[in-house]
Each structure stands twice: as structure tokens, then as C-alpha cells.
C-alpha positions in Angstrom: -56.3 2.6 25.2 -59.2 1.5 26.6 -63.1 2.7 26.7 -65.3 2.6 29.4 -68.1 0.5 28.1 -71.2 1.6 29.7 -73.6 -1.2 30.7 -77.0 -0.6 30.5 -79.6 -0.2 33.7 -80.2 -3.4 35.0 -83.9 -2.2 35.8 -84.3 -2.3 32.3 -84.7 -5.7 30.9 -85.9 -4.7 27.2 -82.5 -5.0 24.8 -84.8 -1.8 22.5 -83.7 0.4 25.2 -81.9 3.5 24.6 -79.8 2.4 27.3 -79.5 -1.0 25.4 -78.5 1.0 22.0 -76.0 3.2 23.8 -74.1 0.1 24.9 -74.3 -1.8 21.8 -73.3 1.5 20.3 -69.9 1.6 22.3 -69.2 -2.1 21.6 -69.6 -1.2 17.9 -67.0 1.9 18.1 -64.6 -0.3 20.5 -65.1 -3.2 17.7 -64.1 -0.8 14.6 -61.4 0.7 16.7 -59.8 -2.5 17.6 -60.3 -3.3 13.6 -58.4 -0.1 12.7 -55.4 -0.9 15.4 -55.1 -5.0 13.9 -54.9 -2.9 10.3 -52.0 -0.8 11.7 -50.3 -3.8 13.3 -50.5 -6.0 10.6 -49.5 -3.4 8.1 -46.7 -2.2 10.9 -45.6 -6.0 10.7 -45.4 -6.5 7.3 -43.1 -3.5 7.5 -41.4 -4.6 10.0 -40.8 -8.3 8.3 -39.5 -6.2 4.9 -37.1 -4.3 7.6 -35.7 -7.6 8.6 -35.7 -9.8 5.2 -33.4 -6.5 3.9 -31.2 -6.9 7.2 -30.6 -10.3 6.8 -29.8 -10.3 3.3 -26.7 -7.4 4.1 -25.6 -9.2 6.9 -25.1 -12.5 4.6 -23.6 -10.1 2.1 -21.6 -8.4 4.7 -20.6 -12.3 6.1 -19.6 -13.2 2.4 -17.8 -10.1 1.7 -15.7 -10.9 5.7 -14.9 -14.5 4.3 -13.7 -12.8 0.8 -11.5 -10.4 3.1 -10.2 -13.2 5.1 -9.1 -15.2 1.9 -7.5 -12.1 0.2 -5.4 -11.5 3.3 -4.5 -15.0 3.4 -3.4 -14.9 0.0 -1.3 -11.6 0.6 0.1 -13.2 3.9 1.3 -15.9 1.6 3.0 -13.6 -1.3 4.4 -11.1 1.7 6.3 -14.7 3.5 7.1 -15.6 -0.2 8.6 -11.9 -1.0 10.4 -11.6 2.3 11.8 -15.0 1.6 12.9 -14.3 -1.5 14.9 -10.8 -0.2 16.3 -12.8 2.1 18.0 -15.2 -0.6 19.0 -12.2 -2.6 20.4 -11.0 0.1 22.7 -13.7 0.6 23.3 -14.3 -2.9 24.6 -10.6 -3.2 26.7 -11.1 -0.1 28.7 -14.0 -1.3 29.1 -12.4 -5.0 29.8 -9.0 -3.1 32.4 -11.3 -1.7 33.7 -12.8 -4.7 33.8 -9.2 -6.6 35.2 -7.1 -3.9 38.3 -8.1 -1.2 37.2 -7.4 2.2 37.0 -4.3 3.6 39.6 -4.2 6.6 37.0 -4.1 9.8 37.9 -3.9 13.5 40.4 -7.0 14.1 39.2 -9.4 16.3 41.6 -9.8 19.3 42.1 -13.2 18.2 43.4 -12.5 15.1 45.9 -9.8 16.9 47.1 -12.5 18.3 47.9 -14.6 15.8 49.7 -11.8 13.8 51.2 -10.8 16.8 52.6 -14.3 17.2 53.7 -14.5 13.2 55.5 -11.2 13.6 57.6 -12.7 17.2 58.0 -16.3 15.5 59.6 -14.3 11.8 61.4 -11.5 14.0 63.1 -14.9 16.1 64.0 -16.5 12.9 65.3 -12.9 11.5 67.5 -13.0 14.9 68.5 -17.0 14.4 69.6 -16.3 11.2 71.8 -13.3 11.8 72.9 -14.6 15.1 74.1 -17.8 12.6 76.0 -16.1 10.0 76.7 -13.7 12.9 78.9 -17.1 14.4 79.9 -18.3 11.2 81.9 -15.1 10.8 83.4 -14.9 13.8 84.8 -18.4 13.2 86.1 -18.1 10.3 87.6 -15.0 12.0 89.0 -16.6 14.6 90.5 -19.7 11.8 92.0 -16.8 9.9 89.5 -17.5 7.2 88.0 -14.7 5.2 84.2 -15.0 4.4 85.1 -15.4 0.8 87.3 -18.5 1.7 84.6 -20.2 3.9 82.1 -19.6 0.9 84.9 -21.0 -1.5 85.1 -24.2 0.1 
């Protein structure tokens, strides 16, 4: 805030004036005034400095502790990978012996392997039929010879 500093007369040229001591008066009051304000600044800034010294030291704290976070997850990344690989192998490890232990269950056939036993069955029905059709022919030759089936074996 400012004061209006009143100037003495300029008629009057002594400086023991009362005019004179009324201005030198205000420049004294505006002089102890601007004194008090520098007190409250500096002592508002030295405040202010303690404000900030304590700021920065818990944001360094609060940047160490981040990097100490950042590491720790790292680490727990690393065990989680090393944990999930490892379920993995025991999971493949209790497959196969699962395997070994235990016959398969019978699943859905796959239509290939329909086929396939669909083709065994044909291919051991057609021998079934070859063969009987075979003894089927040896009979009736022996038949027609006059042979008995017990001579044809006996020969």
C-alpha cells in the first residue's frame, strides 16, 4: 500500500519548518513500514524455503520408493513367468503319466478313424466270405467226386 507523502510548501525554504518535520515525519513512518513488510517477507521466505527443502526431500523419497516398486514388480513378473512355466511342465508331465497309468478314455471318433475300422471290418467280413465260400467249393467237389469230407481230409 502506498502513502501519500506530503511535500512541504515550496514558499517555505527553511528545512525547521513544521511543514519540513511533517514530511520528514511521513518518510520516517513509510521507512519503518517498509522495514516491518522486508521482516514479513524475509521471515515469509524462509518459510517458504523450509516448505520447499521438506517437498523436495518427499518427492526424492517418493521417487526412491517408485524405483523400489518398479524393481519388486519386476522381480514378481519374473517368479509369476517362472511359476506359470513351471504349471505348464507339470501339466504335461501329468498328462503323459495320466497316459501311461490310465488307458484312454473312448472320446468322439474321428471320422477318419471310422473309416479305417469300417474298412477292417469289410476287409475281415470278405475274408470271412472267401473262406467259407472256399470250403464252401471244396465240399461241393468232393460231393460231386463222391468223396466224403472225411475222405478229402484223409488224404
Amino acid at each position: 500500500f502506498f502513502l501519500m507523502i506530503r511535500r512541504p510548501p515550496r514558499s517555505t525554504q527553511s528545512r525547521s519548518s513544521a511543514a519540513s518535520d511533517v514530511y520528514k515525519r511521513q518518510l520516517q513512518e513509510r521507512v519503518f513500514l517498509l522495514e516491518n513488510e522486508m521482516k514479513v517477507f524475509r521471515r515469509d521466505k524462509h518459510e517458504l524455503e523450509q516448505i520447499n527443502k521438506r517437498l523436495l526431500g518427499q518427492v526424492e523419497t517418493l521417487s526412491i520408493e517408485k524405483d523400489n516398486l518398479f524393481k519388486e514388480k519386476l522381480k514378481t513378473d519374473a517368479r509369476l513367468r517362472k511359476v506359470e512355466t513351471t504349471a505348464l511342465s507339470n501339466e504335461k508331465v501329468y498328462s503323459v503319466v495320466k497316459g501311461l497309468i490310465q488307458p484312454p478314455v473312448h472320446q468322439k471318433e474321428s471320422p477318419l478313424l471310422q473309416q479305417k475300422q469300417a474298412s477292417n471290418a469289410l476287409l475281415v467280413k470278405q475274408n470271412d466270405t472267401a473262406r467259407q465260400g472256399t470250403s464252401r467249393g471244396l465240399m461241393t467237389t468232393a460231393r460231386m467226386s463222391g468223396n466224403t469230407s472225411k475222405e478229402i481230409g484223409s488224404k
